[in-house]
C-alpha positions as CSV (number, residue, x, y, z in Angstrom):
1,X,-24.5,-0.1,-18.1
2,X,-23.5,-3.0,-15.9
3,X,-20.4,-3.2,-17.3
4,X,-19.3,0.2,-16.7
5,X,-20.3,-0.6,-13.3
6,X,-18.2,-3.3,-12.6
7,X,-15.3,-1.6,-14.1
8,X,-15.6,1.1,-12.1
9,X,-15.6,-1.2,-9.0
10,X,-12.6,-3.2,-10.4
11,X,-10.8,0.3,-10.8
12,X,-11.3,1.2,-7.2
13,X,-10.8,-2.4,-5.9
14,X,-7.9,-2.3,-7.6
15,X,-6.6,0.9,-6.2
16,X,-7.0,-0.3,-2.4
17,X,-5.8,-3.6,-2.8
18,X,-2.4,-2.6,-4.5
19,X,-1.2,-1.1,-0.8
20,X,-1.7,-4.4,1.1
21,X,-0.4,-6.5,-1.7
22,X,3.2,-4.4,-1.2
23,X,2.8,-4.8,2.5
24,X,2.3,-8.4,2.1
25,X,4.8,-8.9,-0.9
26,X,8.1,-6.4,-0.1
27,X,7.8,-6.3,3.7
28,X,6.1,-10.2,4.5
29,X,3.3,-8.7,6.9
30,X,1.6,-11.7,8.6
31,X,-1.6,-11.0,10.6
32,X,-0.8,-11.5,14.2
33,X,-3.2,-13.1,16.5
34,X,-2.0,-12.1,19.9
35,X,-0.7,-8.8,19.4
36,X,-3.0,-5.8,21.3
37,X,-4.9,-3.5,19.5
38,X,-2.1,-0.4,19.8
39,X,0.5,-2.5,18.6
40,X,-1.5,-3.7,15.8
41,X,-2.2,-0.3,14.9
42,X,1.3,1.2,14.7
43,X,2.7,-1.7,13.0
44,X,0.2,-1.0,9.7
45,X,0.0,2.5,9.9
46,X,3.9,2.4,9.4
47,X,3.6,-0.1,7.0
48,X,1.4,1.8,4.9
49,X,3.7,4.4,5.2
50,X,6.5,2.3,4.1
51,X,4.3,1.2,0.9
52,X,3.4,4.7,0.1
53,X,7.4,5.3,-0.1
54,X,7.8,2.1,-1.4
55,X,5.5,3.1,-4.5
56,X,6.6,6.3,-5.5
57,X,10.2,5.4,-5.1
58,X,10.9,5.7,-9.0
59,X,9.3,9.4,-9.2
60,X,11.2,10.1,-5.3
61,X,14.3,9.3,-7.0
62,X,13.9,10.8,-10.3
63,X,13.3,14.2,-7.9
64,X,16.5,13.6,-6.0
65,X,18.5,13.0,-9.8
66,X,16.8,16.5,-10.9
67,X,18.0,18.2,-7.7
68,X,21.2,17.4,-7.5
């Protein structure tokens, strides 16, 4: 029973820390200190954005291939 416990938290765990290792990884995101909150804010919601792209971008361009 504990086992399928901490698999199921290593599943999830897994599933949230996958974004912010492509933020880090593909775009080198850096905590800044002395940024304001605002600016803080918009950079990683567009770099979550960028790492959802950035993660689908075999099935996106398997679409495109089908399309065309």
């Amino acid at each position: 029973m504990i086992r399928q416990i901490e698999k199921a938290k290593a599943q999830t765990r897994a599933k949230v820390e996958h974004p912010f290792q492509v933020i880090k990884c593909q775009f080198g995101y850096t905590k800044a200190r002395f940024r304001g909150l605002a600016k803080s804010t918009a950079q990683l919601v567009t770099l979550f954005a960028l790492s959802n792209l950035w993660m689908m971008r075999k099935r996106l361009l398997m679409a495109g291939e089908v399309r065309l």
